[in-house]
C-alpha positions as CSV (number, residue, x, y, z in Angstrom):
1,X,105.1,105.7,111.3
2,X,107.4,105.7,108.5
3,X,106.9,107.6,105.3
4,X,108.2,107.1,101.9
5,X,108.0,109.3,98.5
6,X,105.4,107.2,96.7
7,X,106.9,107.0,93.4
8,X,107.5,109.5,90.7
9,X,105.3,112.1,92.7
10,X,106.2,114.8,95.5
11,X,104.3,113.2,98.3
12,X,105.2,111.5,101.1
13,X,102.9,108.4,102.4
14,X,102.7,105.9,105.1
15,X,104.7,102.7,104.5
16,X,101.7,100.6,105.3
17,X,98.2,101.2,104.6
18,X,95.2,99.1,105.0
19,X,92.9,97.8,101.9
20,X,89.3,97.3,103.1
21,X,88.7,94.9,100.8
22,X,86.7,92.3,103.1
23,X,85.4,89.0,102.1
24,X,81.9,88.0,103.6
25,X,78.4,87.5,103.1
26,X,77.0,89.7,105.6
27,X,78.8,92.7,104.4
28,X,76.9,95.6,105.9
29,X,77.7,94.2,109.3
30,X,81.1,93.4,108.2
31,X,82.1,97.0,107.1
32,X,80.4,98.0,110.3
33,X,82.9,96.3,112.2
34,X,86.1,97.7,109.9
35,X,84.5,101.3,110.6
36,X,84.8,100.8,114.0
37,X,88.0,98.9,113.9
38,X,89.8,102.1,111.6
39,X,88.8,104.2,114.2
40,X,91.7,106.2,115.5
41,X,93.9,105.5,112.9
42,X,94.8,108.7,111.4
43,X,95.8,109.8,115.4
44,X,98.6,106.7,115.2
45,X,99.7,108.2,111.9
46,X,98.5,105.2,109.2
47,X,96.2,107.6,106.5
48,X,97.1,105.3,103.5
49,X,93.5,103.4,102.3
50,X,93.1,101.2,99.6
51,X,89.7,100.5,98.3
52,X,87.2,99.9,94.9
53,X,83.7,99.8,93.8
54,X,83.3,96.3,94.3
55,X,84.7,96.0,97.5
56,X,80.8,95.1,99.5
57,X,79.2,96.9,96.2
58,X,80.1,100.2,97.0
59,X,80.0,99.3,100.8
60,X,84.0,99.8,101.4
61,X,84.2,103.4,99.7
62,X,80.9,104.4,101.4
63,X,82.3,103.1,104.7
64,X,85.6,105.3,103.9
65,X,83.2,108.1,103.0
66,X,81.6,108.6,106.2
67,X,85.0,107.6,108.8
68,X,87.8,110.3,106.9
69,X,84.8,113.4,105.0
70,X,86.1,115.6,108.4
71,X,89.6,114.8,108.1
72,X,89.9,114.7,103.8
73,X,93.1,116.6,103.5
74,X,94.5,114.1,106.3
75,X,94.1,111.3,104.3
76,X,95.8,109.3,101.2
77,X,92.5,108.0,99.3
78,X,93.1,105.4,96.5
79,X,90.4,103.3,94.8
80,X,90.0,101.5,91.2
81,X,87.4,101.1,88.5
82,X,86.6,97.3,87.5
83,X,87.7,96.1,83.9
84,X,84.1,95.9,82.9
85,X,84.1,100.2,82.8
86,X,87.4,100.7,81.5
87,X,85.5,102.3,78.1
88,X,86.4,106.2,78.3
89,X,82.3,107.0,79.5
90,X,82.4,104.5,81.9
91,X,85.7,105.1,83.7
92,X,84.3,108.9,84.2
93,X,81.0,107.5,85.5
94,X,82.6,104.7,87.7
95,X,84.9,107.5,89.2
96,X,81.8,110.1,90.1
97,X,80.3,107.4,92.0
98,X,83.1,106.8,93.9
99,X,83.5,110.4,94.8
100,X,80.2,110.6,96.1
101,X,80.7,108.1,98.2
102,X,84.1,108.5,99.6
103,X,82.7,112.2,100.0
104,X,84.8,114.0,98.6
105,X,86.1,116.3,95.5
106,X,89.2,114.3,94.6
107,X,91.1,110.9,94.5
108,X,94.6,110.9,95.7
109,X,95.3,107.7,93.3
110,X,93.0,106.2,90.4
111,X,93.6,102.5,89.2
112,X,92.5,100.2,87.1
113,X,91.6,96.8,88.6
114,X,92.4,94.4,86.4
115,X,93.3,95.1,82.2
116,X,90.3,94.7,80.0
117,X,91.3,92.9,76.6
118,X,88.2,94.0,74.8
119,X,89.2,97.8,75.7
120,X,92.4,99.4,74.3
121,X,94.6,100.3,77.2
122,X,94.8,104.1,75.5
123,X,91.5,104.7,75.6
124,X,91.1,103.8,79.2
125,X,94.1,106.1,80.0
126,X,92.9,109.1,78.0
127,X,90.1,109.1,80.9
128,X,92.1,108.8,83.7
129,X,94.3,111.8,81.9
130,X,90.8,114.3,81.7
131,X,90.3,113.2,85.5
132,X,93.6,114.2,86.4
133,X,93.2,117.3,84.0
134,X,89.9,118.3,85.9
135,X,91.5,118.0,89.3
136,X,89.0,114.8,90.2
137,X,91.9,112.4,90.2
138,X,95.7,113.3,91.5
139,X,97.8,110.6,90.6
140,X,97.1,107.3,88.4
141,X,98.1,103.7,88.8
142,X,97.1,100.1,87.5
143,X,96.5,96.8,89.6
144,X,97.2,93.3,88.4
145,X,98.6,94.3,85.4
146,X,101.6,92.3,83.6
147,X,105.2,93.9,82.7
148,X,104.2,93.5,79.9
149,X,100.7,95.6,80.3
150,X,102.4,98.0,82.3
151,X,105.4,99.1,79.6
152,X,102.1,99.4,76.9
153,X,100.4,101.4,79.2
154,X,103.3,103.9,80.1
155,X,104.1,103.7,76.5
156,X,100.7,105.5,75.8
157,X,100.1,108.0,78.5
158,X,101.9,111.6,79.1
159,X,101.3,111.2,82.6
160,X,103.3,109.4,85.0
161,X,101.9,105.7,86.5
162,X,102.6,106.3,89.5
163,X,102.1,103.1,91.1
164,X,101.5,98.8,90.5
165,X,99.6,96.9,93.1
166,X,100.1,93.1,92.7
167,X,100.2,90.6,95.3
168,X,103.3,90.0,97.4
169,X,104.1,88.4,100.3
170,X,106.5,85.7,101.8
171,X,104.7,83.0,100.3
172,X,104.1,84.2,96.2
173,X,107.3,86.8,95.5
174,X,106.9,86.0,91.7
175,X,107.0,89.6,90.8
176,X,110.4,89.8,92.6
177,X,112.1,88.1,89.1
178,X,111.2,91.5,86.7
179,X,108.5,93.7,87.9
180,X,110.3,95.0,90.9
181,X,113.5,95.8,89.4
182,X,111.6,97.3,87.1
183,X,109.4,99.7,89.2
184,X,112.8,100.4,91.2
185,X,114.5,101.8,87.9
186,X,111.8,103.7,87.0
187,X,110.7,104.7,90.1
188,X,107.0,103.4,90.3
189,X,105.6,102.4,93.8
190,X,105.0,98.9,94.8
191,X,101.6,98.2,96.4
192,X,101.8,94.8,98.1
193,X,98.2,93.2,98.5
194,X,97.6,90.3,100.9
195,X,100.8,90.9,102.7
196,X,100.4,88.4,105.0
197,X,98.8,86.0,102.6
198,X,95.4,85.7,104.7
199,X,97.5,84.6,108.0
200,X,99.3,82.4,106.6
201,X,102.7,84.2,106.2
202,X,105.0,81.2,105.5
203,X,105.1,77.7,103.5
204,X,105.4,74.7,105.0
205,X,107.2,73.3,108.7
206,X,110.9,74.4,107.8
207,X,110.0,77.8,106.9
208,X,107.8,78.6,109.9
209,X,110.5,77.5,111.9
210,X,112.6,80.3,110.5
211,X,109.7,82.4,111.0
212,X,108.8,81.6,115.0
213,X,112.5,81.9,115.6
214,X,113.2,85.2,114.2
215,X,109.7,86.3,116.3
216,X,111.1,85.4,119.2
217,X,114.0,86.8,118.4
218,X,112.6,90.7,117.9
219,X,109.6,89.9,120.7
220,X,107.7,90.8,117.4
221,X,105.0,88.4,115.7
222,X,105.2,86.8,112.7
223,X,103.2,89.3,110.6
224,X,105.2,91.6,112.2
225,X,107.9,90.2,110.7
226,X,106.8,89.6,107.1
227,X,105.6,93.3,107.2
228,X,108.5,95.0,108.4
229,X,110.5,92.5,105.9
230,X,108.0,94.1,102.7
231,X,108.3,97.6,103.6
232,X,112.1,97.3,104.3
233,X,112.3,97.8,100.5
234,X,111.8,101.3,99.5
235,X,109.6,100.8,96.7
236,X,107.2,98.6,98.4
237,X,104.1,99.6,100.2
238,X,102.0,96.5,101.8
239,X,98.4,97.0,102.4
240,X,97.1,94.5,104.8
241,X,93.7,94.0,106.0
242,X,91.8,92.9,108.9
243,X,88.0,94.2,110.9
244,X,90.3,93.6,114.1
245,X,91.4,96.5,115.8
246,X,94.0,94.6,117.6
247,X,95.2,93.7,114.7
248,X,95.0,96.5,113.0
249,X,97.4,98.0,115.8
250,X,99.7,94.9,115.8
251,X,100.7,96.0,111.7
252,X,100.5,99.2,112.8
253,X,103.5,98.3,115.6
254,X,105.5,96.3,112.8
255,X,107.3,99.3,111.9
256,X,109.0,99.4,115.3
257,X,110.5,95.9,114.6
258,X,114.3,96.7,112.8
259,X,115.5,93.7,110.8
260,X,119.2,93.1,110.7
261,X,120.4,93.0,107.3
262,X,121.5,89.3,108.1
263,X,118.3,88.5,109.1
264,X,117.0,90.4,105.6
265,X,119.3,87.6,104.1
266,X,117.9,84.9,105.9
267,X,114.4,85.9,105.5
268,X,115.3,86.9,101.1
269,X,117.2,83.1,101.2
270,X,114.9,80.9,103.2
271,X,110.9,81.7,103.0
272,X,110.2,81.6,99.6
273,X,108.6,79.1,97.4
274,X,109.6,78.1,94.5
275,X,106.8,77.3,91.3
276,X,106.7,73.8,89.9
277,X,105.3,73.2,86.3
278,X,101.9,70.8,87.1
279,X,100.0,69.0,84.8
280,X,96.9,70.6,84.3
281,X,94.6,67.0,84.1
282,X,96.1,66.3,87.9
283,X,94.5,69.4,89.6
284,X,90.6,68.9,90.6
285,X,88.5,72.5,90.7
286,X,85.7,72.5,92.6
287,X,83.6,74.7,94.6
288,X,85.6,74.4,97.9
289,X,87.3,77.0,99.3
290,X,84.5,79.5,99.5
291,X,84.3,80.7,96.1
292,X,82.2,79.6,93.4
293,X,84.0,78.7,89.9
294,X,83.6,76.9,86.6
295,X,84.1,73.4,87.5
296,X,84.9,72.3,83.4
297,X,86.3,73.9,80.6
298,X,82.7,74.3,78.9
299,X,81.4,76.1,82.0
300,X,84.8,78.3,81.2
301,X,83.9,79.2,77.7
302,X,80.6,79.5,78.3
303,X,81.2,82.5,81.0
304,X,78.2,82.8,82.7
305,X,79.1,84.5,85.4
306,X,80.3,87.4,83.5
307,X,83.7,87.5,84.5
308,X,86.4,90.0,83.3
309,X,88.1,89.4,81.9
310,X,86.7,86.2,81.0
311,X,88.9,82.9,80.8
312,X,89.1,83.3,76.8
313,X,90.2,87.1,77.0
314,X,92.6,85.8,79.2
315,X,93.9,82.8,77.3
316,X,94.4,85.8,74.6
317,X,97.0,86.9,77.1
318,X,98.7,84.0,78.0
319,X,99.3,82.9,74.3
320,X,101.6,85.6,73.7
321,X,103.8,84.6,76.9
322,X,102.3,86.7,79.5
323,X,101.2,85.3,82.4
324,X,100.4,87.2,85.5
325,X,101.6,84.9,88.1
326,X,101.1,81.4,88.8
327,X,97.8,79.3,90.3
328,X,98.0,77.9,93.8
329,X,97.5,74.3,94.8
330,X,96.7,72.0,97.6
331,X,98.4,68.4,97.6
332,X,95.5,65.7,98.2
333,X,95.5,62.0,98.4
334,X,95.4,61.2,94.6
335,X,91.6,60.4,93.6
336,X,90.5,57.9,91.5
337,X,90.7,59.6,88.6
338,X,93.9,60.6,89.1
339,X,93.8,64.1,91.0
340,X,96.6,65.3,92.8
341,X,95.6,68.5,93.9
342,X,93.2,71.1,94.5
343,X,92.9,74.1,92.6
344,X,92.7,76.6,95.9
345,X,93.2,79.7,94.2
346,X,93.8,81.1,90.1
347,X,90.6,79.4,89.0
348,X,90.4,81.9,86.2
349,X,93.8,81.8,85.2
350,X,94.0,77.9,85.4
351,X,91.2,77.6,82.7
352,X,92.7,80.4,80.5
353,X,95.4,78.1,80.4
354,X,93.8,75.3,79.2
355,X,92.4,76.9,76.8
356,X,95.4,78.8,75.5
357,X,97.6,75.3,75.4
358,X,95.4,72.4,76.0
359,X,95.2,69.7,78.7
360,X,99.3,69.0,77.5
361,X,101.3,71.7,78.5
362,X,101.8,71.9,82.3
363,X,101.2,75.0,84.4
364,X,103.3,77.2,87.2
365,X,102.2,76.8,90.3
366,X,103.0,77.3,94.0
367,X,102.2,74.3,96.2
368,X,101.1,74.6,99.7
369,X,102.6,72.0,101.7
């Protein structure tokens, strides 16, 4: 296993973790199957775990709870509080839930999900500071959050943020234009969710051609690769996730895989994507891709499914220039009402968009192809 300092603290963590974050209907079952699977891993040296509240309802800390209570001080625990209890009560109360059931008296890292617009981003801290005051919390740390939410927030706080989790992977490396170089000056850890962007690794024929022959080239496989490629940086953590043991051990076995710095060049140079500005009125969003969403804009506004932050919160946000990174499409055969994609993943941030700027003003996106 390889350790690195995880950012402006004094301890020493695994370079890959696992987030338990799992995605299915039958959830009890489910979490049953990544008990089993996590089994064992402390012994082959991987004690990083990501998790939250809404992970399975409470199922994913609960689970994490009952593996690690006989091995606490062996593990790094981190979990979140949604944007919904980022009020000063309510990020106390979200947090003493969580410690009963991850079983135990503290939390190696607290962050916020997601930023809350409704909530000021100092009152959400000044909890998060009496948790780490009490000794319930030990380090602090946001998730999803903009540059320009994170520089407000360390602008407020006298502790340290200690760490950002965004996405990043081969596929979306967005947040390799300002947020990295600006985590590396100030020496705040990089947690990389979806790694291996749900299997998918790559974009398109040419780059999983580079991909299969650089596998065969270390006798590694392709998540392999785009793992060991991640944590090569020393600022960047990946948390990947998976109810397979096997697979759990294949990550695990990335870190024997050592990149050439050529092949760093190759990988930096060739597998990425670049965003294309799309107009908004050529992307169809449906309920496809097993998630439900708001189909129209009034649907949007209307917000019944009480999300948060809620597409006009968000538009709020992306008025003012900040976007947190760009919506993912599908190219279809156009339809005839003239679609040209599918709206796969950014839902929420696609209609804060249109609401912000109207159907006119086209919007970055990554195209699978």
């Amino acid at each position: 296993m390889i350790y690195k300092k995880f950012g402006n603290t004094d301890q020493f963590i695994p370079a890959i973790g696992f987030g338990t974050c799992i995605n299915d209907l039958n959830r009890s079952t489910t979490y049953k199957d990544l008990e089993y699977a996590l089994h064992g891993c402390v012994e082959r040296g991987v004690t990083f775990f990501d998790t939250a509240p809404v992970y399975g309802n409470g199922d994913s800390e609960a689970m994490l709870g009952r593996l690690f209570s006989d091995k606490r001080d062996k593990v790094f625990l981190a979990t979140k509080f949604s944007p919904r209890n980022a009020r000063y009560t309510k990020v106390i109360e979200s947090t003493e839930q969580s410690l009963h059931r991850l079983k135990t008296n503290n939390i190696d890292l607290l962050q916020i999900h997601w930023p809350n617009a409704k909530v000021p981003i100092g009152e959400t801290l000044l909890a998060m500071e009496k948790l780490v005051k009490d000794g319930k919390v030990r380090h602090i740390g946001v998730s999803n959050f903009s540059l320009k939410e994170l520089k407000e927030a360390l602008s407020l706080t006298s502790l340290n943020i200690s760490s950002i989790q965004v996405e990043y992977n081969l596929f979306d490396r967005s947040m390799e234009n300002e947020l990295l170089p600006f985590c590396k000056k100030n020496n705040i850890a990089v947690i990389g969710y979806s790694p291996l962007v749900q299997g998918r690794y790559v974009n398109g024929l040419d780059q999983i051609g580079v991909l299969d022959k650089l596998s065969k080239k270390y006798n590694a496989t392709k998540a392999q690769i785009a793992l060991r490629w991640l944590i090569d940086d020393p600022s960047v953590f990946a948390i990947p996730n998976t109810t397979k043991r096997k697979r759990i051990l294949e990550n695990i076995n990335s870190l024997e895989v050592e990149l050439s710095n050529e092949d760093k060049k190759i990988i930096s140079k060739k597998l990425k994507t670049t965003p294309k500005l799309i107009k908004t009125k050529k992307i169809r969003v449906t309920n496809d891709y097993n998630r439900k969403v708001y189909t129209n804009l009034a649907q949007a506004l209307e917000n019944k499914m009480n999300l948060s932050p809620s597409p006009l919160e968000l538009s709020t946000q992306i008025k003012s220039g900040d976007f947190l990174k760009t919506i993912r499409l599908k190219k279809i055969p156009i339809t005839n009402d003239g679609k040209e994609y599918d709206l796969v993943e950014g839902r929420l941030r696609y209609w804060a968009w249109v609401i912000a700027h109207g159907w006119d003003k086209k919007i970055p996106a990554l195209i699978w192809t």
